[in-house]
Each structure stands twice: as C-alpha cells, then as structure tokens.
C-alpha positions as CSV (number, residue, x, y, z in Angstrom):
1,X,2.9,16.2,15.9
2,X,5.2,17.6,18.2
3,X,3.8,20.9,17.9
4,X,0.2,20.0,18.0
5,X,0.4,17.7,21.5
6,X,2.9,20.6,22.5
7,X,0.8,23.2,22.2
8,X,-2.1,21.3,23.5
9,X,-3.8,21.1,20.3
10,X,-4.0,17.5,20.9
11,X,-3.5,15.1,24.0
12,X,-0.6,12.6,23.9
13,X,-3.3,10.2,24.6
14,X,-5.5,10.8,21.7
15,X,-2.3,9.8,19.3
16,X,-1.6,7.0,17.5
17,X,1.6,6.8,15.6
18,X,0.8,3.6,13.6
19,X,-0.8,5.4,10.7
20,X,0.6,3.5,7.7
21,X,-1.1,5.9,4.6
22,X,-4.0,3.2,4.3
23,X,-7.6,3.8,5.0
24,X,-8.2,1.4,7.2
25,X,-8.2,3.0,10.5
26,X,-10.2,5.7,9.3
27,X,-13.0,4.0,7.6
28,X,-13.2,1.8,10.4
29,X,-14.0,4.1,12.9
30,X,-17.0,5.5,10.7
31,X,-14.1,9.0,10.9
32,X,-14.3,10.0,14.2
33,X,-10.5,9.6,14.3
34,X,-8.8,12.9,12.8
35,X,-5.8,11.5,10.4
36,X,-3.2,13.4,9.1
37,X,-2.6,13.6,5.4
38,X,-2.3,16.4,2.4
39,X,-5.2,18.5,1.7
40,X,-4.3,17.7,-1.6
41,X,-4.4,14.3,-1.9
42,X,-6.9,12.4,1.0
43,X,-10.0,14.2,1.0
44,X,-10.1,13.3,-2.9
45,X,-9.2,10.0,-2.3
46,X,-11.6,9.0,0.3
47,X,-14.4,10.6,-1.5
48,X,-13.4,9.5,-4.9
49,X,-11.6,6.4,-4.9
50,X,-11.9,5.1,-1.6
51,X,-15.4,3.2,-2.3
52,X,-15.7,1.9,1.8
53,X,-15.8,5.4,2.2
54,X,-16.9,7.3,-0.7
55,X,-18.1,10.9,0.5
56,X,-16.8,14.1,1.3
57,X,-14.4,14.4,4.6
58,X,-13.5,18.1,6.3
59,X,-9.6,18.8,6.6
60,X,-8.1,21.3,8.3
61,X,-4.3,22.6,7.4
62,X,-1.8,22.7,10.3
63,X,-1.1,26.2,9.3
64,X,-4.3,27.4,10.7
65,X,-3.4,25.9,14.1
66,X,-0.5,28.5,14.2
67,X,2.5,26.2,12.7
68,X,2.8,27.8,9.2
69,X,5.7,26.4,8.4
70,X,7.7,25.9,5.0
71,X,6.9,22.3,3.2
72,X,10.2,20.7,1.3
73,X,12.6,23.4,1.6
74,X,15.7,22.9,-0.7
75,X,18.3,22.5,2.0
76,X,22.2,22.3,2.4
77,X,24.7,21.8,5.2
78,X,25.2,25.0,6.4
79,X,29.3,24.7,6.0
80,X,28.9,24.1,2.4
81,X,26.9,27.5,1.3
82,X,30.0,28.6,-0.1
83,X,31.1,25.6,-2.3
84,X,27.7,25.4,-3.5
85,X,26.9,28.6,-4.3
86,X,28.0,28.5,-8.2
87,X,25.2,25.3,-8.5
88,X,23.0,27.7,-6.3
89,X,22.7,30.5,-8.2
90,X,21.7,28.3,-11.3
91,X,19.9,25.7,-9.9
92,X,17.3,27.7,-7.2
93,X,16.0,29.9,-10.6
94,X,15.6,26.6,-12.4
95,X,13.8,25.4,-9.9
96,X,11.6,28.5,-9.0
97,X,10.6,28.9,-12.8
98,X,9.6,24.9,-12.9
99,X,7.2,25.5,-10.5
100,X,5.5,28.5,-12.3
101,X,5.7,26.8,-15.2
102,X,4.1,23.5,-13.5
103,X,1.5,25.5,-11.8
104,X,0.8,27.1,-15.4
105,X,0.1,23.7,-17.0
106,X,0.4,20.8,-15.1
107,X,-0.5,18.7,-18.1
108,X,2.4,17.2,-19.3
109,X,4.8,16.4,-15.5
110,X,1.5,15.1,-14.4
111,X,1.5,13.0,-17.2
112,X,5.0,11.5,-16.4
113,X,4.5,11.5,-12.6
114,X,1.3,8.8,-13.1
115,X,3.7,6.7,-16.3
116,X,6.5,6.7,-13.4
117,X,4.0,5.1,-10.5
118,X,2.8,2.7,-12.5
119,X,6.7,1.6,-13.7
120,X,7.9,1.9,-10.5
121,X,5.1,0.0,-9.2
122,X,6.0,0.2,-5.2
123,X,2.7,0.0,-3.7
124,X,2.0,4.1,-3.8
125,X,-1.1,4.1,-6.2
126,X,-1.9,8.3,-8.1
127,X,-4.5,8.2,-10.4
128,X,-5.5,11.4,-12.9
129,X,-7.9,12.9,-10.6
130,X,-5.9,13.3,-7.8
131,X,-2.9,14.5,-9.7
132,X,-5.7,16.9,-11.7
133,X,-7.6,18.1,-7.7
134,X,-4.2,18.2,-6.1
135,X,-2.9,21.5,-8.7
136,X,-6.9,23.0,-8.0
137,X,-6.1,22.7,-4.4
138,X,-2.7,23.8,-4.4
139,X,-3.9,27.1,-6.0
140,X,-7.4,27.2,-3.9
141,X,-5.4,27.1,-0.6
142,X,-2.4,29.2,-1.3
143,X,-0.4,26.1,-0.8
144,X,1.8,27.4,-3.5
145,X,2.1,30.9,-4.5
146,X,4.5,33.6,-4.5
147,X,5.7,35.0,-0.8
148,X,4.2,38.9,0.1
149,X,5.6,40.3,-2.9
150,X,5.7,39.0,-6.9
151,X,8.3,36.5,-6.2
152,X,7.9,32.4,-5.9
153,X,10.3,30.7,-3.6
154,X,11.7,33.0,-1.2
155,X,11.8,33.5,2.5
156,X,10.0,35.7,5.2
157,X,12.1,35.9,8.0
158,X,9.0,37.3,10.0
159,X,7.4,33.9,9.1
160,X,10.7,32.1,9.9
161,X,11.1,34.1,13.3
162,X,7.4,33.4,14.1
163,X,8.4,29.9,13.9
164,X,11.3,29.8,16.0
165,X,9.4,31.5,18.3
166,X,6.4,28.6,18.5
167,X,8.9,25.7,18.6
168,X,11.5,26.8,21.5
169,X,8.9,26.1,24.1
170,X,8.2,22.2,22.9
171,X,11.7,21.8,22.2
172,X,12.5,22.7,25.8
173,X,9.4,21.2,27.7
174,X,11.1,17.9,25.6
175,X,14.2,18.5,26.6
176,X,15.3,18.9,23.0
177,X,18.5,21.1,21.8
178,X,18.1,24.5,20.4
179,X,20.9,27.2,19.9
180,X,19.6,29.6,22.0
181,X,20.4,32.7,19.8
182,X,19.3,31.4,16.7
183,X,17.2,33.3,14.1
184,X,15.4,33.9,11.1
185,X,18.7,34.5,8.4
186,X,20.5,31.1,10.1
187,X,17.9,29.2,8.6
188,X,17.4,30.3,5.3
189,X,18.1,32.3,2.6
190,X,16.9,34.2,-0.6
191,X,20.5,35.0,-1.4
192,X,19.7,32.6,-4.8
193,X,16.4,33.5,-5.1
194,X,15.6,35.5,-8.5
195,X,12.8,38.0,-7.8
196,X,11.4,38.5,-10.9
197,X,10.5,35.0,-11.0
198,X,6.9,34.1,-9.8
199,X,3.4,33.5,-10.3
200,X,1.4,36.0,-12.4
C-alpha cells in the first residue's frame, strides 16, 4: 500500500485500512471499492462461493503497476548465512523441487491443506475449487514459474535492483530508513539455489 499511495497510484484518501478478508465491504458497495486480495483466491470466491455476490469481478496484479516484487521469500538474518549454510544447501533444493512437484500434481498437498482447515478450524474457510482455480491461476499468470532461465526459485538482481530503485523514493518522502548503498546481492541470494531444478 505504501507503494501504490506513494507512487500515486492511489490517494491516501481513497484507503481504508480496516479490510478484515470478509466480503462485506465489497458487496456492500455493489464493487465500486477496489479491494486487495490474491488473484488466486478472491475472484473465485466472490463468483463462486460468495452467493451476495455471485458473478465474475476484474483484478488486476500489483506487478503490473510496476512493483514486481518477490511473494514469501525464504529469509534469514543476514549474520547467520554462515551458520546456516549446511541446512541451506539441503533445505532450499528440497524446497525448490516441492514446488515443481506441487505445481505437477497438486492432487494430493491440496488434499491435506483442505483436511488441515477443517481440523484446525480457525475461521479461514478453502474449499476444493479454490484450492483446484488457485494452481490454474498460478500457472495462467506466471505467478509461479521458473526465473529467465530453466531454474525455479532463484533471484534476478535486475528485478531486485529495479525494486530498490521504486521504493527509495517512498521510503524517503516517509521519512523511513534505507542504507543508502544498498543493492541487489545484499538482499538475496541463489548461492543455494540448484539450477537444474525447475519447471519443464
């Protein structure tokens, strides 16, 4: 949010930070409100399961506003790279090849993510079809897929740099703190990264 009312995207004024993940608001207002969510989950929802609302709604992703940025990042305290670097080197293939083999057949963690909602039973509510719409629309979108080359999981730094770039300005005109001389390789990594790991 700080990104779009920085840029100008959006006015300060148009923004209401009460948005609790229910429909209400939305609905309500017969959607003239815009209302953030996941392209893979909301416009589903409301068409499908939402029945106050019940038809098709137009999304747009924040990356085609100019912020392309990189959605849940596995992350470490910088001062610990090298203690964890023997977990790192294991655990970051693990986890690249889990996706591929997710995206490849979602069946089966699908299966455990909606038995683990309803045991868990703390007011989130996933049903089938959005677990089933949210895989079509993670490969319709490019919200997961390998970076420029053949390899899942790793880091552009001319993405990264882009980034930096876009968010110094709104940092500064909120008088918020950033290093000055930082770049692309202080935020990430593909040290761990295996490249011949990725989606075919």
């Amino acid at each position: 949010m700080d990104y779009l009312t920085g840029k100008g995207i959006l006015k300060k004024g148009q923004v209401d930070g009460s948005y609790d993940g229910a429909p209400a608001n939305f609905v309500a207002s017969a959607g003239k409100v815009a209302q953030q969510g996941f392209a893979t989950a909301e416009p589903y929802i409301y068409e499908h399961e939402i029945k106050a609302w019940g038809k098709a709604v137009k999304y747009q992703l924040i990356a085609d506003t100019g912020y392309d940025f990189y959605q849940q990042m596995l992350a470490i305290r910088t001062g610990e790279k090298e203690k964890l670097a023997p977990c790192l080197k294991k655990l970051v293939p693990i986890m690249q090849q889990a996706e591929v083999d997710f995206m490849n057949d979602p069946a089966a963690t699908n299966k455990l993510i909606l038995e683990l909602v309803e045991k868990y039973n703390n007011g989130w509510t996933y049903s089938q079809g959005v677990a089933d719409n949210a895989v079509k629309q993670m490969k319709a979108l490019g919200i997961v897929g390998n970076g420029k080359d053949a390899t899942i999981g790793n880091f552009d730094d001319s993405r990264l740099a882009a980034l930096i770039d876009i968010t110094r300005p709104i940092f500064a005109a909120q008088n918020k703190e950033m290093k000055s001389d930082i770049k692309a390789a202080d935020l990430a990594t593909n040290e761990f990264i295996d490249p011949s790991i990725g989606l075919k």
